[in-house]
N, CA, C and O atoms as CSV, one atom per row, in Angstrom:
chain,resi,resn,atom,element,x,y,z
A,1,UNK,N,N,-11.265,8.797,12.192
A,1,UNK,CA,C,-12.216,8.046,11.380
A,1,UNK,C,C,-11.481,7.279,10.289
A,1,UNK,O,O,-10.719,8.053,9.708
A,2,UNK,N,N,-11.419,5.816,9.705
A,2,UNK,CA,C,-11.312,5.523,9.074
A,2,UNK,C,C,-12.398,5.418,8.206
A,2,UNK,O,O,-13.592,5.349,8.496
A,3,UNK,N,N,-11.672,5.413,6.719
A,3,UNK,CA,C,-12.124,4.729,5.821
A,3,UNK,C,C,-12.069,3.421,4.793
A,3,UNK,O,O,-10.918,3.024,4.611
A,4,UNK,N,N,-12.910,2.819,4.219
A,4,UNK,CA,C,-13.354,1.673,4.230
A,4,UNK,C,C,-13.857,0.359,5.298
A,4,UNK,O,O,-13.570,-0.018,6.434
A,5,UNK,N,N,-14.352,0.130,4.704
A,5,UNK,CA,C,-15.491,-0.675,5.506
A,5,UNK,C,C,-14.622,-2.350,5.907
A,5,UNK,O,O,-13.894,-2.868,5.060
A,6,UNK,N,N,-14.793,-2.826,6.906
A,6,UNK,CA,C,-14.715,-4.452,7.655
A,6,UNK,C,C,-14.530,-5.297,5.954
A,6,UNK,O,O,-13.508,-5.963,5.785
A,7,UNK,N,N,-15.148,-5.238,5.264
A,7,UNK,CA,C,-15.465,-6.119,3.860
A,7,UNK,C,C,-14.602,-5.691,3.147
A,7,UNK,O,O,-13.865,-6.513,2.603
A,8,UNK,N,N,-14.398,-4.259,2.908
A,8,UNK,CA,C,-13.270,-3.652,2.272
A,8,UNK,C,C,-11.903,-4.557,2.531
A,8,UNK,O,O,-11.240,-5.365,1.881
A,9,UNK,N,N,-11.865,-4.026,3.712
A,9,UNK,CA,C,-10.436,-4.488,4.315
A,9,UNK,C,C,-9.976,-6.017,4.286
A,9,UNK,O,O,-8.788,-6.341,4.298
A,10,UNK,N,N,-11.112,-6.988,4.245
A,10,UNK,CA,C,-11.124,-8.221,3.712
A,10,UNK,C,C,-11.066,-8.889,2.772
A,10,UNK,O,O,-10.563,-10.002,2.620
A,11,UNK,N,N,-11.548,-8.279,2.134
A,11,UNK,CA,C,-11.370,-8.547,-0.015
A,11,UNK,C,C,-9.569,-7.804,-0.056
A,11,UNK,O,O,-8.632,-8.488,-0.468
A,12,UNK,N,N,-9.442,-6.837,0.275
A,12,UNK,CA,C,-7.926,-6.490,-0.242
A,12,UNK,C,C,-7.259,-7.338,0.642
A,12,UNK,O,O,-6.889,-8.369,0.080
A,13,UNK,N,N,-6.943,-7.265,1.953
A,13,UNK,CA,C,-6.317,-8.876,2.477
A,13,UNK,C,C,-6.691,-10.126,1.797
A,13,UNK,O,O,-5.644,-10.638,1.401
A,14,UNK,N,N,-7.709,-10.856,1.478
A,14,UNK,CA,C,-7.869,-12.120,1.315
A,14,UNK,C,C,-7.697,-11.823,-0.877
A,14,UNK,O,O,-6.740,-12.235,-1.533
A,15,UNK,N,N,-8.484,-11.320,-1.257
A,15,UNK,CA,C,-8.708,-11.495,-2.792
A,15,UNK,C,C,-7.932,-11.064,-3.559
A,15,UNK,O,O,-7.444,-11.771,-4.441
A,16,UNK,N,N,-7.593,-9.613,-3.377
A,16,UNK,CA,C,-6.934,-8.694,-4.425
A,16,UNK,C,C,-5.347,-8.747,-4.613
A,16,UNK,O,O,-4.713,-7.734,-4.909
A,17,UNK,N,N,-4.765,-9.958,-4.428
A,17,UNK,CA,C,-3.851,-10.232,-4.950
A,17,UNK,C,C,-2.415,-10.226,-4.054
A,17,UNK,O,O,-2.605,-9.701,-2.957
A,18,UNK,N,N,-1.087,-10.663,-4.250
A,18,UNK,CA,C,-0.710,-11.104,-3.200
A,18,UNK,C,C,0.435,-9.791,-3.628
A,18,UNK,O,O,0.984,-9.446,-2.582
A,19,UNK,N,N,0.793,-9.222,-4.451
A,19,UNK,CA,C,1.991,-8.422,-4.636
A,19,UNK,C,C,1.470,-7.062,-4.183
A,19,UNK,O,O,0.441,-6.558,-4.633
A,20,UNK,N,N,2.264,-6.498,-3.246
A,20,UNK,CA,C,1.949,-5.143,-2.267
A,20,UNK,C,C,3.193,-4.581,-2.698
A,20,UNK,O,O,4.252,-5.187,-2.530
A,21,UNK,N,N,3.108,-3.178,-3.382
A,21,UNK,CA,C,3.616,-2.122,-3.491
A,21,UNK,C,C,3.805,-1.237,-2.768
A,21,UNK,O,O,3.175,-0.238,-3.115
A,22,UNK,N,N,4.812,-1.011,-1.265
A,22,UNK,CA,C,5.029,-0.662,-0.200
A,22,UNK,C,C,5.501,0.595,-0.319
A,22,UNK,O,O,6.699,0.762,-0.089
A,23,UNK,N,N,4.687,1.725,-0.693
A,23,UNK,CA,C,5.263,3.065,-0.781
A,23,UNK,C,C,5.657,3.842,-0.045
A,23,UNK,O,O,4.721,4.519,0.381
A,24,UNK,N,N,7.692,4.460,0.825
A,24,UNK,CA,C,7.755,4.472,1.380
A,24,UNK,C,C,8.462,3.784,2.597
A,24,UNK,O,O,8.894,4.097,3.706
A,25,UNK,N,N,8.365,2.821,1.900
A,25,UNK,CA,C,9.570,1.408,2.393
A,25,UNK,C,C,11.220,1.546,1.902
A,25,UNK,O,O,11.614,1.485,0.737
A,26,UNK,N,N,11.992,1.731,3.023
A,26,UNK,CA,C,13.448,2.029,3.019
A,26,UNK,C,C,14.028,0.966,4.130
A,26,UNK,O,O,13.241,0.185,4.662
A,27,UNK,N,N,15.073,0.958,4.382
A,27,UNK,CA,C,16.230,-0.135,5.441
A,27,UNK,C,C,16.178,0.097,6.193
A,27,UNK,O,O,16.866,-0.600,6.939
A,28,UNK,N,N,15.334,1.323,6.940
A,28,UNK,CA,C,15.281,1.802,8.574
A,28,UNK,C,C,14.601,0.754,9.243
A,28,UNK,O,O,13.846,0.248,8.412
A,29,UNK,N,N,14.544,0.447,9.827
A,29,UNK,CA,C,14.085,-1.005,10.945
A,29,UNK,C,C,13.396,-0.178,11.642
A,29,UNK,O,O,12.657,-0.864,12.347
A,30,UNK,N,N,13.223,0.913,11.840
A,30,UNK,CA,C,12.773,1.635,13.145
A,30,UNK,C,C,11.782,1.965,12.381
A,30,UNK,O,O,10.761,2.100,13.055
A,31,UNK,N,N,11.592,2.191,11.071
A,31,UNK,CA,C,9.980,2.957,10.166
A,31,UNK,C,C,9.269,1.957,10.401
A,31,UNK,O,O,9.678,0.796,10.425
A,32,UNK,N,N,7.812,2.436,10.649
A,32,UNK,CA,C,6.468,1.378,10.875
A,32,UNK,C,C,6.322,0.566,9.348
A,32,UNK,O,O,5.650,-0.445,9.145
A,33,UNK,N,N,7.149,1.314,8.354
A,33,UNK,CA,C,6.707,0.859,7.196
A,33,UNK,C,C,7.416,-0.902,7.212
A,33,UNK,O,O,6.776,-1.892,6.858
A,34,UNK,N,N,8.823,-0.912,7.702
A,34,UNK,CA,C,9.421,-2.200,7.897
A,34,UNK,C,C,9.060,-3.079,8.065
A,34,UNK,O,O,9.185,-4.181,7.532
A,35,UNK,N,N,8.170,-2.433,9.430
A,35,UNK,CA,C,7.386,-3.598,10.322
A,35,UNK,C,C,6.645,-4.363,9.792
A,35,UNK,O,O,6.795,-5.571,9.610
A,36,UNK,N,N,5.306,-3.304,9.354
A,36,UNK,CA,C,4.226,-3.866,8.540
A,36,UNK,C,C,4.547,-4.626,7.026
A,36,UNK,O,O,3.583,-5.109,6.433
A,37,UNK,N,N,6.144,-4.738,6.310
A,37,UNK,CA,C,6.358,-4.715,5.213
A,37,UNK,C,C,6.286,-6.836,5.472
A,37,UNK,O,O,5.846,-7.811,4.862
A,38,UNK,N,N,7.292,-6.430,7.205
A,38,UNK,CA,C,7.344,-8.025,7.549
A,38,UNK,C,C,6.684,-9.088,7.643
A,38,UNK,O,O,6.800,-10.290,7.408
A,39,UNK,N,N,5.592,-7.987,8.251
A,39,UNK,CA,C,3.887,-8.418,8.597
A,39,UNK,C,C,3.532,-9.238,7.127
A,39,UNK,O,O,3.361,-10.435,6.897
A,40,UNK,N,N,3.506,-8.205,6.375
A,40,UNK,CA,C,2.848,-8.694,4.864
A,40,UNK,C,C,3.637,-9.799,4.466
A,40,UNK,O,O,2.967,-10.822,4.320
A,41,UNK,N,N,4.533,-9.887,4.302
A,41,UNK,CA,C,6.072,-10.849,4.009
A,41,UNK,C,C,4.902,-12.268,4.813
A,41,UNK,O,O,4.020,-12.784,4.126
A,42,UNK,N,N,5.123,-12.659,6.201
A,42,UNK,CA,C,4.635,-13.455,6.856
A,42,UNK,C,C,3.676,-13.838,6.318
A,42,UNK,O,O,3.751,-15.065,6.256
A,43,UNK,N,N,2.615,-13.414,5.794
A,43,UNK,CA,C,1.529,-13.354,5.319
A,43,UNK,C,C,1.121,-14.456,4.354
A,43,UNK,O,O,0.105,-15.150,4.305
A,44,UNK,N,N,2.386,-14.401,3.483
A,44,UNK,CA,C,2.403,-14.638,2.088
A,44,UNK,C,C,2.338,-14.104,0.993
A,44,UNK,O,O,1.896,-14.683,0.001
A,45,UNK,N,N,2.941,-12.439,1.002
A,45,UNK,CA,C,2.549,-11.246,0.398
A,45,UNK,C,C,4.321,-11.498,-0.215
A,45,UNK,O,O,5.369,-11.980,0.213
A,46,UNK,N,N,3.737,-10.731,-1.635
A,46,UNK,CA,C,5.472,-10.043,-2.085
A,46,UNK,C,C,5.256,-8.940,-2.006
A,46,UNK,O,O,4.332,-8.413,-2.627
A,47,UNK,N,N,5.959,-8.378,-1.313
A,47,UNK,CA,C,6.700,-6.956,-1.217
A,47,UNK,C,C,7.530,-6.426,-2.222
A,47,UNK,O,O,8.673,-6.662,-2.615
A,48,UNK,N,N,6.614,-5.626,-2.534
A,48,UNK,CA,C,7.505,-4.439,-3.576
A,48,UNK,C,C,8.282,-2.830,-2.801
A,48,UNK,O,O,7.733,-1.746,-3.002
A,49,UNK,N,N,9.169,-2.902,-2.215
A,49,UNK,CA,C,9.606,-1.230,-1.681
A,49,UNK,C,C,9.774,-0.439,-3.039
A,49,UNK,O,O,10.359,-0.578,-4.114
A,50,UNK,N,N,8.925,0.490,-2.394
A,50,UNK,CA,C,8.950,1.894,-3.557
A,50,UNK,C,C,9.645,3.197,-2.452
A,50,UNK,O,O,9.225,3.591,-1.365
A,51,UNK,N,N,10.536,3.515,-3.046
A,51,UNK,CA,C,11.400,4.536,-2.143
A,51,UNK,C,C,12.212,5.158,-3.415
A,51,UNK,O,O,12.431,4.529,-4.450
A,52,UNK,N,N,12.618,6.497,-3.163
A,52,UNK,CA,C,13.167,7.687,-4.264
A,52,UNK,C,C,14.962,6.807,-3.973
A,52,UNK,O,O,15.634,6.810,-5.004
A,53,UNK,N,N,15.567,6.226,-2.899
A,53,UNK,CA,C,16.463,5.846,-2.650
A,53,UNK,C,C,16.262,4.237,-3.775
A,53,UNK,O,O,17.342,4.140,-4.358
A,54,UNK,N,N,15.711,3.544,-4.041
A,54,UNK,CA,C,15.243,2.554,-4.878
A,54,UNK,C,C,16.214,1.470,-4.034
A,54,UNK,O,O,16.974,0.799,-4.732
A,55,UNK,N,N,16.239,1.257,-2.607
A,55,UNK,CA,C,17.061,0.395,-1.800
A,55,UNK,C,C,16.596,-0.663,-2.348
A,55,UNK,O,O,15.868,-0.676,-3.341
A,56,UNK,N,N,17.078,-1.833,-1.593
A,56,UNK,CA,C,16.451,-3.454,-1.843
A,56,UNK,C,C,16.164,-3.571,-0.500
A,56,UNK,O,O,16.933,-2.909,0.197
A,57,UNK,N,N,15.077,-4.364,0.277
A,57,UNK,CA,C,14.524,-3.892,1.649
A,57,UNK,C,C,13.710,-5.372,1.325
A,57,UNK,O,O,13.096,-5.651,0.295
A,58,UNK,N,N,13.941,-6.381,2.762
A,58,UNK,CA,C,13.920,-7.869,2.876
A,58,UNK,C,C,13.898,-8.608,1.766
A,58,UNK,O,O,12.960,-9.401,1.679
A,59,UNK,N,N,14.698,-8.568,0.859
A,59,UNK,CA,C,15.025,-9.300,-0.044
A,59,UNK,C,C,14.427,-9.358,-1.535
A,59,UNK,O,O,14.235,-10.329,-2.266
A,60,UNK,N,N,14.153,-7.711,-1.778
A,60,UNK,CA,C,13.019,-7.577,-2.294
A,60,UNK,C,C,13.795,-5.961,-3.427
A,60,UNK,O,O,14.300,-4.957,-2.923
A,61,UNK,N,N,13.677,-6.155,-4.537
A,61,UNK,CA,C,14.281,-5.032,-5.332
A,61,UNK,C,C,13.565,-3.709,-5.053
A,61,UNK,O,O,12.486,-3.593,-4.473
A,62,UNK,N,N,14.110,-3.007,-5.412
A,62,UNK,CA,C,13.758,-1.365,-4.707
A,62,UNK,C,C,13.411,-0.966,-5.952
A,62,UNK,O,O,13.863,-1.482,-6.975
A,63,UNK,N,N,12.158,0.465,-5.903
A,63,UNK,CA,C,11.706,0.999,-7.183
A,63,UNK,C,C,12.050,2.053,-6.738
A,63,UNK,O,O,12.410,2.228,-5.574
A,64,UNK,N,N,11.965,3.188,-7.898
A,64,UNK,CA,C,11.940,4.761,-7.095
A,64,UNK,C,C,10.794,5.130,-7.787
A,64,UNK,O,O,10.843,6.305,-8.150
A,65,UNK,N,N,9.800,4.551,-8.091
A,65,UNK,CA,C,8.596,4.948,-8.510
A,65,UNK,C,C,7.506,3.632,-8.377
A,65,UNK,O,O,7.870,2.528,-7.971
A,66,UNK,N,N,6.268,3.914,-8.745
A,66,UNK,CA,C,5.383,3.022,-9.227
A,66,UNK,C,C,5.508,2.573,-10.548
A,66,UNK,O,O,5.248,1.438,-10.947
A,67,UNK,N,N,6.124,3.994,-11.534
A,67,UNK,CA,C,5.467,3.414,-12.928
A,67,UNK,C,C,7.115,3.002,-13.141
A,67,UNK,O,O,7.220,2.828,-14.356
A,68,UNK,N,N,8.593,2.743,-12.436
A,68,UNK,CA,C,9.190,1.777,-12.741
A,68,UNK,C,C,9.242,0.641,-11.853
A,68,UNK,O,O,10.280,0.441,-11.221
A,69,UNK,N,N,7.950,-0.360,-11.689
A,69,UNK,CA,C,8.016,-1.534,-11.703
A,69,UNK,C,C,7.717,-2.293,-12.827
A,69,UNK,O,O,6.887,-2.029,-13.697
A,70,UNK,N,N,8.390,-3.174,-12.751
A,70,UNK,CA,C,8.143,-3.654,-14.386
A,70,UNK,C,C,7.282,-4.787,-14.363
A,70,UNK,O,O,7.190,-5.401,-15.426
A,71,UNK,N,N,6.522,-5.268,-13.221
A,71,UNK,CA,C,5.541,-5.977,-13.372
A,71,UNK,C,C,3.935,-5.552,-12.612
A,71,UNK,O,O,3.892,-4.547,-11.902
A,72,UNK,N,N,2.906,-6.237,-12.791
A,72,UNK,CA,C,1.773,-6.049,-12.143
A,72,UNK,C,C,1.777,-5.886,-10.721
A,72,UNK,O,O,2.539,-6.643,-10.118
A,73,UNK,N,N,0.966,-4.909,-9.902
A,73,UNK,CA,C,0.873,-4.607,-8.922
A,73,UNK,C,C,-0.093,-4.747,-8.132
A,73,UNK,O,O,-0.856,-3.807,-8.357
A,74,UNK,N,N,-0.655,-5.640,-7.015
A,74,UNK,CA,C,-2.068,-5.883,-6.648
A,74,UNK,C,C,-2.908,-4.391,-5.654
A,74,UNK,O,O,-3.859,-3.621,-5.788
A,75,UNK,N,N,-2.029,-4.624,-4.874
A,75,UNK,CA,C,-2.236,-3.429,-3.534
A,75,UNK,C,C,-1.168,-2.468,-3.650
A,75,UNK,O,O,-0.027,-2.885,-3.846
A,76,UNK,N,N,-1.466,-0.857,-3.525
A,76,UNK,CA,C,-0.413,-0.258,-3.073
A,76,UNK,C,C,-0.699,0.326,-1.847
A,76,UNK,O,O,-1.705,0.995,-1.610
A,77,UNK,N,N,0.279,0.043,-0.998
A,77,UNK,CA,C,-0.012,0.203,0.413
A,77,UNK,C,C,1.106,1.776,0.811
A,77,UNK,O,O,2.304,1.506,0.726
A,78,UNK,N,N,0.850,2.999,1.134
A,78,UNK,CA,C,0.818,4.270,1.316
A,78,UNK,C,C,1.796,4.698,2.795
A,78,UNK,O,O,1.292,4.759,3.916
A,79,UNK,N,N,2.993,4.915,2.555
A,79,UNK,CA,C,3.403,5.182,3.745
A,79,UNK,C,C,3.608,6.520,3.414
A,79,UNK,O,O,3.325,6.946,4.534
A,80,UNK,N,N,3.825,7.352,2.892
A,80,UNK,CA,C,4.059,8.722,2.790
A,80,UNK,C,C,2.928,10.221,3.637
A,80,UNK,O,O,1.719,10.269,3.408
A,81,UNK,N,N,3.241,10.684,4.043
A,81,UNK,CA,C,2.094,12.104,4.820
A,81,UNK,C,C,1.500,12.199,3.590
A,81,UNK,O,O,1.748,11.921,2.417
A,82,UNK,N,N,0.452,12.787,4.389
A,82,UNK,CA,C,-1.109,12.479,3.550
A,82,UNK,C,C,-0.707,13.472,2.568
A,82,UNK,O,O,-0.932,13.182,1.393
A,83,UNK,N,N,-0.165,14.569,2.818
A,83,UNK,CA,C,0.064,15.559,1.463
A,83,UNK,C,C,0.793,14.905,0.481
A,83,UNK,O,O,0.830,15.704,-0.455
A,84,UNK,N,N,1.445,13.813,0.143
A,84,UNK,CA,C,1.718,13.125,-0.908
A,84,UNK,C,C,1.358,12.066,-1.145
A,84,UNK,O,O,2.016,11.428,-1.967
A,85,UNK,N,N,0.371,11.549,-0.631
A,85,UNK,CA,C,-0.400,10.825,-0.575
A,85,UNK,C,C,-1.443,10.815,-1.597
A,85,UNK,O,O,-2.074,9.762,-1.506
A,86,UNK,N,N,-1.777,11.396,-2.322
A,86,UNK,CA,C,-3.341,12.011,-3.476
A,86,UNK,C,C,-2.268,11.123,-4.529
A,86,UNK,O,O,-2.346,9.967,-4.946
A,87,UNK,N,N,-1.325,12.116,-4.739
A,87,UNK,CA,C,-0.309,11.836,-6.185
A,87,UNK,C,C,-0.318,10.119,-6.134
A,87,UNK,O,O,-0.570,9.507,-7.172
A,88,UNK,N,N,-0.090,9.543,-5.136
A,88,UNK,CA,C,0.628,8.050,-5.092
A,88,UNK,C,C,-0.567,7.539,-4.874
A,88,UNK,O,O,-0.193,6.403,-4.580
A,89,UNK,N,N,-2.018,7.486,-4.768
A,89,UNK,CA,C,-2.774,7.180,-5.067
A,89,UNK,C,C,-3.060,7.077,-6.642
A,89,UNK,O,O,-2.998,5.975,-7.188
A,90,UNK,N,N,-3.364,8.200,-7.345
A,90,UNK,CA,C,-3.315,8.506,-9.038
A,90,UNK,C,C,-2.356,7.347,-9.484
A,90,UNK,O,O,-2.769,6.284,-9.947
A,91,UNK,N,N,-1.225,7.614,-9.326
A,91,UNK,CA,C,-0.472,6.953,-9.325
A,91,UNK,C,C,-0.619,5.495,-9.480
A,91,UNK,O,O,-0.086,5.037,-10.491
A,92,UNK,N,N,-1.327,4.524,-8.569
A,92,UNK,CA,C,-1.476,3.156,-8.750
A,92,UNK,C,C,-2.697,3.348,-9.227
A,92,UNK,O,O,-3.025,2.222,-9.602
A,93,UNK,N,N,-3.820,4.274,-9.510
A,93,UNK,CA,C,-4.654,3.660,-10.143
A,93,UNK,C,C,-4.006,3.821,-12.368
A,93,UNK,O,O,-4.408,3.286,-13.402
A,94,UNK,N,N,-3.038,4.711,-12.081
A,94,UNK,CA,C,-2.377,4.257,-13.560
A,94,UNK,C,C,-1.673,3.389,-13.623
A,94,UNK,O,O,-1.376,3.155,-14.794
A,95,UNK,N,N,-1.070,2.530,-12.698
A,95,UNK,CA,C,-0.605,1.387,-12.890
A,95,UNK,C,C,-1.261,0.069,-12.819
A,95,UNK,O,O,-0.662,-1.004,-12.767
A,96,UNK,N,N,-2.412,0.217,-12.822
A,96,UNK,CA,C,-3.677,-0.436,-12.792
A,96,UNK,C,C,-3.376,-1.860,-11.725
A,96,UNK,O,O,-3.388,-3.081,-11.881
A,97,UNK,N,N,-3.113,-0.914,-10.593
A,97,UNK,CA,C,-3.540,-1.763,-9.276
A,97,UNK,C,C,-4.921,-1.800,-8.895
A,97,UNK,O,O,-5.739,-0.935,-9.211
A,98,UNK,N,N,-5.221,-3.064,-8.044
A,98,UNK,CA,C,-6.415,-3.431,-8.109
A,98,UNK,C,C,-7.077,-2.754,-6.328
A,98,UNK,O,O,-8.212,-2.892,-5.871
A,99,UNK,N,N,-6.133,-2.197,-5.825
A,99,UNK,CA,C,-6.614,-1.441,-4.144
A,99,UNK,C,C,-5.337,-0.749,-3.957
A,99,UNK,O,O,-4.228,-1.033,-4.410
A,100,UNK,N,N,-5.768,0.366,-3.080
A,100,UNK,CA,C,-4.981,1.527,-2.435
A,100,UNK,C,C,-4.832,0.895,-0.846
A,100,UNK,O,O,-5.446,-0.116,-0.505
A,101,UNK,N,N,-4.229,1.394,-0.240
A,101,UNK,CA,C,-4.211,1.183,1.243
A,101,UNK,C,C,-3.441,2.669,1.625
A,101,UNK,O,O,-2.310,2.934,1.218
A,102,UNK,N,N,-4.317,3.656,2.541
A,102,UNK,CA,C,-3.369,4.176,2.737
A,102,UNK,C,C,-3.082,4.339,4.861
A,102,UNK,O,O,-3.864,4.691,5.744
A,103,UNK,N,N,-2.102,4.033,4.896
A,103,UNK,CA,C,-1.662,3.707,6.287
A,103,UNK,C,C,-2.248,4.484,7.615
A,103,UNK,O,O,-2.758,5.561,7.305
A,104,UNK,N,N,-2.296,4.177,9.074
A,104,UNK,CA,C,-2.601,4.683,9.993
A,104,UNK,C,C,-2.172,6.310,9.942
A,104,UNK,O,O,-0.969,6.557,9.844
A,105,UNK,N,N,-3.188,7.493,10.010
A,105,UNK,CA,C,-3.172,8.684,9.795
A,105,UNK,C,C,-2.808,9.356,8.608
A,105,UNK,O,O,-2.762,10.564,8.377
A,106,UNK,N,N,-2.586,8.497,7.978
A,106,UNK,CA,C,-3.121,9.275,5.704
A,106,UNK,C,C,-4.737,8.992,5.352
A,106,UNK,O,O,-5.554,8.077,5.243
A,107,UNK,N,N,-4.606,10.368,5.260
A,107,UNK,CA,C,-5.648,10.460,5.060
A,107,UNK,C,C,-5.721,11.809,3.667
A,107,UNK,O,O,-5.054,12.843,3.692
A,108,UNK,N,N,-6.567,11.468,2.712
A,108,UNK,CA,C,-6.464,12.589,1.706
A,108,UNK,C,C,-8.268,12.209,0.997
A,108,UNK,O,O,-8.357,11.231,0.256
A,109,UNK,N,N,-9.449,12.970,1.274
A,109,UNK,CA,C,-10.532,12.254,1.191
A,109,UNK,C,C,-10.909,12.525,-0.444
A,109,UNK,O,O,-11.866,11.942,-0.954
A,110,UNK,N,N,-10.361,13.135,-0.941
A,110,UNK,CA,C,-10.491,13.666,-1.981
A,110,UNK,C,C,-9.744,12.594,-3.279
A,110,UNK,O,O,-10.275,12.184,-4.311
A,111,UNK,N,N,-8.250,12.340,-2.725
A,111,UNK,CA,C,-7.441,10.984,-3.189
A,111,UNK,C,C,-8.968,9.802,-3.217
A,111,UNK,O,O,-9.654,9.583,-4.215
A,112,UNK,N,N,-9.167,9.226,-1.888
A,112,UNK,CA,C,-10.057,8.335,-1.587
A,112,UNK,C,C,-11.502,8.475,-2.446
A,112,UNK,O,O,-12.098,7.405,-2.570
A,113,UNK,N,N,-11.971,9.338,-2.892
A,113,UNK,CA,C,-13.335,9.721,-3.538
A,113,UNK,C,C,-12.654,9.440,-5.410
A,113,UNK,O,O,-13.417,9.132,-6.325
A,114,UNK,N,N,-11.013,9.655,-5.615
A,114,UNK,CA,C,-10.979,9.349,-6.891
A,114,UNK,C,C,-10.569,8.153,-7.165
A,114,UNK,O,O,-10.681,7.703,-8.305
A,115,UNK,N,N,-10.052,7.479,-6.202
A,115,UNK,CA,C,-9.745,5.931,-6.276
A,115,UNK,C,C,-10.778,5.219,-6.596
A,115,UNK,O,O,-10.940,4.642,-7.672
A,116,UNK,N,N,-11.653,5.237,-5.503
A,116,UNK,CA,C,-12.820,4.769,-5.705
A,116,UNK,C,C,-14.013,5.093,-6.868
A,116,UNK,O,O,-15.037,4.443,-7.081
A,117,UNK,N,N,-13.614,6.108,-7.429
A,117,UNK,CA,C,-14.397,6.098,-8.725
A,117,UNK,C,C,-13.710,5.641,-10.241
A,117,UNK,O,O,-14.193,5.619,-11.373
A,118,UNK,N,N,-12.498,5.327,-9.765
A,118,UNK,CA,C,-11.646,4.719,-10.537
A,118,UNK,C,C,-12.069,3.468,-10.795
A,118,UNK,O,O,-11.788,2.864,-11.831
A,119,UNK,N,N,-12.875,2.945,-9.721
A,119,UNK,CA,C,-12.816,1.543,-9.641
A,119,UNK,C,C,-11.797,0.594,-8.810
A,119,UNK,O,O,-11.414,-0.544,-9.081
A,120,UNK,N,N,-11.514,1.351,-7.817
A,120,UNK,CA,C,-10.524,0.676,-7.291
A,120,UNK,C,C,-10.986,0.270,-5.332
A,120,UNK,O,O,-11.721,1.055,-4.733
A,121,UNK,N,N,-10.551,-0.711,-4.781
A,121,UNK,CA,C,-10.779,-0.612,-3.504
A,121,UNK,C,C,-10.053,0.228,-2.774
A,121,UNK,O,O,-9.132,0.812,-3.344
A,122,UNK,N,N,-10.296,0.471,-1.391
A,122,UNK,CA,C,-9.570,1.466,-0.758
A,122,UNK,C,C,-9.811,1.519,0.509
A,122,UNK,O,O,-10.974,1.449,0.908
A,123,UNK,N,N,-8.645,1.666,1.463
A,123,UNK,CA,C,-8.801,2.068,2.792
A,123,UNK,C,C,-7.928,2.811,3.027
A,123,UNK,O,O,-6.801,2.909,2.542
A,124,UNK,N,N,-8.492,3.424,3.875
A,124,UNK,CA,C,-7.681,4.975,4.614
A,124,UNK,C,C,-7.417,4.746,5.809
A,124,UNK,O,O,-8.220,3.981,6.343
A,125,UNK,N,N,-6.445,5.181,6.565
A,125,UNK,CA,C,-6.215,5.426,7.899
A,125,UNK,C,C,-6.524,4.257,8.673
A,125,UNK,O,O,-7.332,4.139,9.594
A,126,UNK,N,N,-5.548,3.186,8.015
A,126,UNK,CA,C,-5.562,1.815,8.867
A,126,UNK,C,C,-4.562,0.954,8.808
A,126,UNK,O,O,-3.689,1.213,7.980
A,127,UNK,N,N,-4.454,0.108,9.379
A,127,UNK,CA,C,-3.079,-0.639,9.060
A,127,UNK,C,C,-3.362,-1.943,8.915
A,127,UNK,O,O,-4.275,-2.415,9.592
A,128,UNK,N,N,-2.560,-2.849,7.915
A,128,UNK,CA,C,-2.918,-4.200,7.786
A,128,UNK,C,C,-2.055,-4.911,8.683
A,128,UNK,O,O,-2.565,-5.879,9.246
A,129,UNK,N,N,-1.173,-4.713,8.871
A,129,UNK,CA,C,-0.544,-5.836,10.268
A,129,UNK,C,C,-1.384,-5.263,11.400
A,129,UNK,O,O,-0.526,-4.872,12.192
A,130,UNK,N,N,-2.591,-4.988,11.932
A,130,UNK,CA,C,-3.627,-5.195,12.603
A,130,UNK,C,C,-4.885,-5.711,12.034
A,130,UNK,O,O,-5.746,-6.385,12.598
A,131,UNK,N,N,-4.841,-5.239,10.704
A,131,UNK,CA,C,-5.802,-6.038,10.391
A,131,UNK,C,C,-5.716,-7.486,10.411
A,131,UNK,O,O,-6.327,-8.289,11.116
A,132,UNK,N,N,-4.967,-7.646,9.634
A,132,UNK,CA,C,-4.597,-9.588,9.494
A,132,UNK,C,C,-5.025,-10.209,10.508
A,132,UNK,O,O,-5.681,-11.214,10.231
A,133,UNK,N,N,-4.857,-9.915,11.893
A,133,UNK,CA,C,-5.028,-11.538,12.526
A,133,UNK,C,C,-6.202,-11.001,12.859
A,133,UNK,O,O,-6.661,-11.677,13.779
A,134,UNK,N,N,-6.938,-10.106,12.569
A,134,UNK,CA,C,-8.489,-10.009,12.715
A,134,UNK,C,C,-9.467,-11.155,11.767
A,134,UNK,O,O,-10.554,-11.703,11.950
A,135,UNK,N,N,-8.601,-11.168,10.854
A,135,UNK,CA,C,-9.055,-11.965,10.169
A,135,UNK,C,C,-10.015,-13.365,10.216
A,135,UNK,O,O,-10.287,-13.962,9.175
């Protein structure tokens, strides 16, 4: 089951801003996170990689956190297992991102019930390089 709704998933693709905070994003070519990081890249998205390694990953400076990026954050998009997944939710809603995304099989419904009362958009258990050309 996913969560968020067709409209959801359209306002954070089309409205909520173009800088994606890729949590989870490292130099492996083989992680889905890469893929989809490229996806977004294509898009017209900046990519932010957030990884404890703080690599630089397509041309793009590496964080080892959320709260050291030193600028505004639109989307944070969730590659981590759902058990760390809640925290890195909290997480961007203190960095006052404007949507969560959290990737195909994260799922934390409890994360998702505080995002959203945060005020924040949100989808669970989906991926945006499928979403996009739905578009």
């Amino acid at each position: 089951m996913s969560y968020g709704d067709d409209a959801t998933v359209r306002k954070i693709l089309t409205e909520s801003g173009g800088t994606w905070a890729v949590v989870g994003l490292s130099t492996n070519t083989a992680r889905a996170a890469y893929g989809v990081a490229r996806v977004l890249q294509r898009a017209g998205k900046r990519i932010v990689p957030v990884h404890p390694k703080a690599e630089a990953v397509l041309g793009e400076q590496g964080y080892a956190s959320l709260a050291e990026i030193p600028f505004p954050v639109d989307v944070v998009d969730v590659f981590v297992n759902s058990e760390l997944a809640g925290p890195v939710a909290d997480q961007a809603v203190a960095a006052g991102a404007k949507a969560v995304w959290f990737q195909l099989g994260v799922v934390d419904e409890e994360a998702f019930a505080r995002t959203r009362a945060a005020g924040l958009d949100m989808v669970m258990d989906r991926c945006p390089a499928i979403e996009l050309p739905r578009l």
